[in-house]
N, C-alpha and C positions, 0 to 999 in steps of 0.2 A: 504494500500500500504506500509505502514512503517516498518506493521510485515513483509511483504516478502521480504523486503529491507535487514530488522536484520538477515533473514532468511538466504539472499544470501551470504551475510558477513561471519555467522557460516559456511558455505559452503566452502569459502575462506581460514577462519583458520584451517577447518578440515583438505586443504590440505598443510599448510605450518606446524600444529602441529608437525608432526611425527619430523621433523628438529629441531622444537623447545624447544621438551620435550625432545628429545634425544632418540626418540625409533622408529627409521628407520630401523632396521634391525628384528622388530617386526613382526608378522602377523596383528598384533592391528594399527601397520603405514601404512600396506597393507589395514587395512578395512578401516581407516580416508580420506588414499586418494582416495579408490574408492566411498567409499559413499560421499564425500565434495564433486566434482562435482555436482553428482545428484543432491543432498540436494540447492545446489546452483543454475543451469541453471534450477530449476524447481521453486523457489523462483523468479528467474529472468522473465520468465516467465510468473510468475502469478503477477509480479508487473503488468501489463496492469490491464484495468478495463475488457476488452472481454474476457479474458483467466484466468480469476479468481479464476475458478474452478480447473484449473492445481494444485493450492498447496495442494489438500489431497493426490495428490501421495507422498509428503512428510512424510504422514503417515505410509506408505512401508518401509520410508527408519531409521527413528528417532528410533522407535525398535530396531535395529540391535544394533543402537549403546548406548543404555540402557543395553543390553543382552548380546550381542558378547565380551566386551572386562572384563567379570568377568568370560572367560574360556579360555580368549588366554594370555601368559605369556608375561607380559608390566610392568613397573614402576606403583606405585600405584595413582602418579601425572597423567600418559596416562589416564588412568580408570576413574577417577575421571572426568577430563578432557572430554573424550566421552560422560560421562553419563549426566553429567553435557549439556551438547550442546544438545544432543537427547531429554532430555526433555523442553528443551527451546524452540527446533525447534517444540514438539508433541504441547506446550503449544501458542506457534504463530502461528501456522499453522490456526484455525480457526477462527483468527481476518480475518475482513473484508469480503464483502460479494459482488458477480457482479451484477453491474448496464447495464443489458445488453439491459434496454430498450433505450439506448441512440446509441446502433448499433442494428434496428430494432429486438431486443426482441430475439436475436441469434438463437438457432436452433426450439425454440418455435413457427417460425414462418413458419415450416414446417408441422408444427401439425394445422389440418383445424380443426377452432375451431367450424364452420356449417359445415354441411354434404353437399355436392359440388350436384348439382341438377342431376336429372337425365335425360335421352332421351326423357322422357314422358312430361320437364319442358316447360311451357311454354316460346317463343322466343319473343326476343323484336322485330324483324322487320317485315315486313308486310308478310302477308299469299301469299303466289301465287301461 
């Protein structure tokens, strides 16, 4: 839960960076603010123990900002900055793992794990 905690936070600063470094009128501020959302309400998210599995979509988004901001024109502090966060987020994203057997066993529990009897099965109540 901690990593997706830290996870949310980076989400957080993704979107106050652009203000902070000084490169709001960048495409590189355009990509922090729209990817810091995601990066965040999907961290947020996977804080629960049920919905655990929500944070590899953080996997989608921590790329971009390893790659994206060493072809769009930003201070070299922005750059550093993104790539720096994208790999923290690639690198927490797969702490922790869901304990779904404490909300019956989640969607597991849709998969019969015996084969459901057939027409032919014998009934428990009386013959008539």
């Amino acid at each position: 839960m901690w990593a997706q905690a830290v996870n949310a936070v980076l989400g957080v600063w993704l979107m106050f960076a652009p203000a902070v470094l000084g490169h709001t009128e960048s495409v590189l501020g355009n990509v922090d603010r729209g990817i810091g959302p995601s990066i965040g309400a999907v961290a947020a998210v996977a804080t629960t123990q049920i919905s655990r599995s929500v944070r590899w979509l953080n996997w989608l988004f921590a790329p971009v900002l390893l790659v994206a901001p060493w072809f769009l024109d930003a201070p070299l502090v922005s750059k550093v900055n993104s790539a720096i966060v994208g790999l923290i987020v690639i690198a927490l994203t797969p702490i922790g793992h869901p304990n779904q057997s404490r909300y019956g066993n989640g969607w597991f529990t849709l998969l019969p794990l015996h084969p459901l009897p057939g027409w032919d099965a014998e009934r428990g109540g009386k013959d008539g």
